[in-house]
N, C-alpha and C positions, 0 to 999 in steps of 0.2 A: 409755388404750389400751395393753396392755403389748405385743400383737405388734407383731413386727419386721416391716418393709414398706421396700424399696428403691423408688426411682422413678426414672428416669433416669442421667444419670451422675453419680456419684462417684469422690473419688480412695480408692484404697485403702487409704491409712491418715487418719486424719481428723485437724485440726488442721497439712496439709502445704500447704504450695503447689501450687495444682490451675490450670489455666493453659488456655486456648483455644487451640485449631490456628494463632491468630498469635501467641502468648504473653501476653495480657491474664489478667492474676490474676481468678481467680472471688472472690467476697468471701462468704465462710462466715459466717451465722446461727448460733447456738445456741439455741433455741426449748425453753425448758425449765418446767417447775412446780413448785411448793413449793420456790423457792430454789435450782431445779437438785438436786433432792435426792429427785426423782420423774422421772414418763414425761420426754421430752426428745427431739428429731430434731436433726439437721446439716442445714440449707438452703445451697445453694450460690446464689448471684444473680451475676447480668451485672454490675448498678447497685450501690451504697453504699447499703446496705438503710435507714440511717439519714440518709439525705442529703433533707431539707425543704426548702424553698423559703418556704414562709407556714406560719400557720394561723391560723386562725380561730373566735367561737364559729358553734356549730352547734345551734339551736335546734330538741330532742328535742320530740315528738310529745308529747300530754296526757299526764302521768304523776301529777296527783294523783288521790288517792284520797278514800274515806268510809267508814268504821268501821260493821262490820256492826249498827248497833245501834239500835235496840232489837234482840237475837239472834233470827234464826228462819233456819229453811230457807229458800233461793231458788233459783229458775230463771229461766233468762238464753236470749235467744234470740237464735244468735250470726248467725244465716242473715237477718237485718233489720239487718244495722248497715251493710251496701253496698248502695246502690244498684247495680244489674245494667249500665245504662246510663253507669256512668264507672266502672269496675271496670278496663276496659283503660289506663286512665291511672295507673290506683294498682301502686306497688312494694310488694314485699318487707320491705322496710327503713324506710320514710317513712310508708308508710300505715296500719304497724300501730296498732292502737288498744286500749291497756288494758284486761282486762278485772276481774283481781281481780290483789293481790299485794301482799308483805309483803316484811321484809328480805332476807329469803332467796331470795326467786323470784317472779318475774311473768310473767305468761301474758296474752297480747296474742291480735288474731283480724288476717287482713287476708286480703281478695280481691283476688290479684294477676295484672295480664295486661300490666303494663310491667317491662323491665329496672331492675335497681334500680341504687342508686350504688353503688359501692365502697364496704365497711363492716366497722370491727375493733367489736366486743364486748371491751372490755378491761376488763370486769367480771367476767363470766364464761361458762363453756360455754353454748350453747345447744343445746336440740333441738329440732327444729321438725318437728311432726307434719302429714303433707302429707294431711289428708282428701279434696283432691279434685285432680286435674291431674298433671300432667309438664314438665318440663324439665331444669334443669342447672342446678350453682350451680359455678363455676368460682372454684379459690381458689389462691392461692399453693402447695398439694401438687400442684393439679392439679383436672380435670372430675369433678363427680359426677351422676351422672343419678339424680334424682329422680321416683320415680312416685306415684299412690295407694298410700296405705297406707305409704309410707316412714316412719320417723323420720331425718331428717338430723341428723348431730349435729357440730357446730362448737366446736374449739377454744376456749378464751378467746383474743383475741388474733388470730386468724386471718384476712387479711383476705379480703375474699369478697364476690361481687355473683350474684344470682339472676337468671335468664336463662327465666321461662315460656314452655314450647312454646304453652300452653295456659291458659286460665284456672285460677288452683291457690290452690284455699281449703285458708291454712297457719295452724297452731296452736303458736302459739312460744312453748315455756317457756324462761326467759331465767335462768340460776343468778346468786348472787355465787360460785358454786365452779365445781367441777370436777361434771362427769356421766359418771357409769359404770356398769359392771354391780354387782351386788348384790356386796358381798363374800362369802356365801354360797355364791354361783356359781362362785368362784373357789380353783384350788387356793395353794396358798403362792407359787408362782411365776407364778401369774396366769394360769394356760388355765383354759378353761369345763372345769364338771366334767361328770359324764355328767346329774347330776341337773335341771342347769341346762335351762333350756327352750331354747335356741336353743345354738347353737354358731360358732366360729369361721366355718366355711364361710357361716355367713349373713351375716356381715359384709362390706361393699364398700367397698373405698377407692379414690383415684385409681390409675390405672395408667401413665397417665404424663403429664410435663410439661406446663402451658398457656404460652407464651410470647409478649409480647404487645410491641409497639417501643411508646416513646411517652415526653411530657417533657412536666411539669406535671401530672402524676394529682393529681384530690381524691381522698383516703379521707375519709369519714365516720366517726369513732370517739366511741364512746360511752364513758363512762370514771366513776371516782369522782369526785365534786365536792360542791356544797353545794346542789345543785337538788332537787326533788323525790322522794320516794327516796332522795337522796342522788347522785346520776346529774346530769350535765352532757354537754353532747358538743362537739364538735371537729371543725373541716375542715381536716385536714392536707393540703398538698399536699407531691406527693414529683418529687424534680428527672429522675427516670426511671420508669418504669412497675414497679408492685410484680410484677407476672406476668412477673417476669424471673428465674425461678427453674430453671435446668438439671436441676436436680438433688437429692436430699434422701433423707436414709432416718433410720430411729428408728423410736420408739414411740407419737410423739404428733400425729395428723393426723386430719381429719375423715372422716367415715365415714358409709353409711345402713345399715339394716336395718327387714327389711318385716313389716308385723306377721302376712303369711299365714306365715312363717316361723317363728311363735310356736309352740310347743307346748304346749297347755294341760295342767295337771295335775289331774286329776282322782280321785272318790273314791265310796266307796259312800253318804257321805253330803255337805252344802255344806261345800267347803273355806274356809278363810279367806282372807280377799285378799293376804295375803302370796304366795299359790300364783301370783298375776298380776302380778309383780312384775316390770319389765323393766328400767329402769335406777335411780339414788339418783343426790339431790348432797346437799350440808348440809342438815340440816334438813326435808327433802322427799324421796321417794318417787314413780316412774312406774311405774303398772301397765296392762297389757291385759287388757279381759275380749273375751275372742276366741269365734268359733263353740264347741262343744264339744258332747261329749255328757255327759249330766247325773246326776246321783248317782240311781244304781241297788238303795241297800237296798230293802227293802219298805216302804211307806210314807213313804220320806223326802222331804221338804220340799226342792225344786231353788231355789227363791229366797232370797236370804236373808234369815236369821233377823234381826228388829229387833235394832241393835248401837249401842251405845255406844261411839266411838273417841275415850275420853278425851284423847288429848294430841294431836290430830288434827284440822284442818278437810280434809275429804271435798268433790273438786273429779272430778264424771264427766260428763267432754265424749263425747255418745250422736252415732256417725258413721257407723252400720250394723245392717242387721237389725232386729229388732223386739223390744225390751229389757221384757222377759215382768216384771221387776218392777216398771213405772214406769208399766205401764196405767193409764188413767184419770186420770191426773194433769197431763196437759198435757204433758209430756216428748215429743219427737219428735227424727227429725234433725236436729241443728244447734242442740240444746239442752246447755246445761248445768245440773248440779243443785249446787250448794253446801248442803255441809249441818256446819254447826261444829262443833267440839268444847263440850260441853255440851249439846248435842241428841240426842236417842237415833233413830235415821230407820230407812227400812226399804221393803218394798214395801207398797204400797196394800193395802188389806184385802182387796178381791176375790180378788188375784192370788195369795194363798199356799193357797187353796183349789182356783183353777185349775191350777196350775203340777203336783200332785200326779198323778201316772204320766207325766208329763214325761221323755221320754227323750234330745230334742236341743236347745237353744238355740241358735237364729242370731242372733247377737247381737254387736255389735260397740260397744266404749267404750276410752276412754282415762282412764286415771284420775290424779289426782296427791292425794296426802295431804300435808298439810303441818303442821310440829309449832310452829309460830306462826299466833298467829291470821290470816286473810287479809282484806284490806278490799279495797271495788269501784273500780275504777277508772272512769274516765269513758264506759265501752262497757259494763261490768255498771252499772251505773246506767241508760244507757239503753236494756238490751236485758230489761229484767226483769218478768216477767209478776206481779203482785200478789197474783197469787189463791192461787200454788200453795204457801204454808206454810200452808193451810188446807184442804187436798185432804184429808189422811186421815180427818180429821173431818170435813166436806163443809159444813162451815158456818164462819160468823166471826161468834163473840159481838158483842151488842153495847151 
């Protein structure tokens, strides 16, 4: 995040003795990336930001996986892995459950209507797409209010506890890096250019301090190790409360933006999915296909064309609207389609003869591409319907 964002008090030159109305020293954070040699903020705290008491392991939620193989296309139905009737018990954080993901990135589901625990991601960023509900995720920069349709995006590092007004089915893709905008989107000095779909102004961050008394916080921290993944976690407990923070300004802090905010890019004939492209980490790609209206030459084909994304597994979580290429195929809300690299996929044969004078698409997805292969976690294994690598053909040799 390269803008600049104050939040509360600071001393005016940084790296000075900053001091409370009795004279107690504030103890300055440096919160920085790639070595300090990237984005970075100044936090100011009450408490000894490094001051522990215990810790502990902390025994992370299913994270093995299964090798997509023998290869084929799948769909995964994410809307069956909660029960409706203990959904209010489940958090943010604890309840997520795997659904596909490789070294670079896992994408978990959870339906959440309890506050969660205190929790750092010290692996890396997270974005968590908020398909349904509202509330706030209160974090050391400060309150975010999250609605439908948000992307919240977290820090590596950041610690942080979700707080649902409401029931809120969230879609967490989880980095080992950093998540930003396209560099594309970006001039040399890091502002959105004009061509960029969205702009500064749609970005939200905290606006001012959450400060919270208290002695003996668990955080929850998930971290590198030798588990699963590679992933181990931790119950740090801290000798004062981390939400003790006055104060803080930089470049590096968690933020939402809402995908009605998106502006699609559009053309006389199908653009390619790079044109839906909303944020990047290593190795992976986030895109939105958003409402729009649809390529206008004469005769041109609004669905797309059958594609091969060689170096690519193709991951489109369907959250709205009525997705004109996936007719017939079992695909609905709360579905996902995975479809690998070495498969060539496409829409259903009906739809590319329907689609034709098509002038609008309501249509709402989230897409993530990724340039290593992805295997299921223990929620795409058990949310996966069988039949649908065999839909365009409508049959299964035997």
């Amino acid at each position: 995040m390269t803008y600049y964002r104050q939040v509360g008090d600071v001393p005016r030159r940084r790296h000075t003795a900053f001091r409370d109305d009795a004279g107690a020293l504030r103890y300055e954070e440096l919160m920085g990336e790639e070595g300090f040699s990237s984005d970075s903020s100044l936090l100011y705290h009450r408490g000894v930001p490094s001051a522990i008491v215990d810790s502990q392991a902390w025994d992370l939620p299913d994270l093995t996986v299964t090798a997509n193989h023998p290869l084929k296309p799948r769909h995964l139905r994410l809307h069956g892995l909660f029960d409706p009737e203990q959904t209010k018990a489940v958090d943010a954080v604890e309840g997520r459950r795997l659904v596909l993901g490789n070294g670079d990135v896992r994408i978990s589901y959870v339906v959440a209507g309890e506050v969660s625990p205190y929790y750092r991601n010290a692996v890396g960023d997270e974005c968590v797409y908020v398909e349904q509900g509202s509330g706030t995720v209160e974090t050391v920069f400060g309150v975010l209010r999250y609605r439908t349709g948000d992307y919240v995006i977290v820090p590596r590092a950041t610690t942080h506890r979700w707080v649902p007004a409401e029931e809120s089915r969230l879609y967490a893709i989880e980095a080992n890096s950093h998540i930003a905008p396209p560099k594309r989107y970006l001039s040399r000095y890091g502002q959105l250019l004009e061509h960029a779909p969205y702009c500064e102004r749609d970005l939200h961050g905290p606006t001012e301090p959450v400060l919270v008394d208290g002695a003996d916080v668990e955080v929850l921290v998930k971290h590198r190790g030798n588990g699963p993944s590679g992933l181990v976690g931790s119950r740090m407990t801290y000798a004062t409360h981390p939400f003790d923070v006055v104060g803080w300004d930089g470049c590096l802090y968690p933020y939402t933006f809402n995908v009605e905010d998106f502006m699609p890019i559009t053309g006389k004939v199908h653009q390619p999915p790079p044109v839906h492209q909303v944020f990047e980490g290593n190795n992976f790609v986030v895109c939105n296909f958003c409402p729009r209206k649809v390529d206008y030459a004469p005769g041109s084909i609004p669905v797309p064309y059958y594609h091969s994304n060689v170096d690519s597994d193709e991951v489109m979580f369907y959250v709205g609207g009525d997705y004109e290429a996936r007719k017939g195929s079992g695909i609905d809300i709360g579905s996902i389609s995975l479809h690998p690299g070495g498969y060539a996929h496409g829409p259903q044969p009906s739809a590319v003869e329907a689609s034709i004078g098509a002038e609008y698409f309501d249509e709402l997805a989230v897409m993530v591409d990724t340039f290593r292969p992805l295997e299921l976690g223990e929620a795409g294994v058990a949310a996966e319907d069988p039949a649908y690598a065999w839909t365009w053909a409508g049959r299964r040799s035997r």
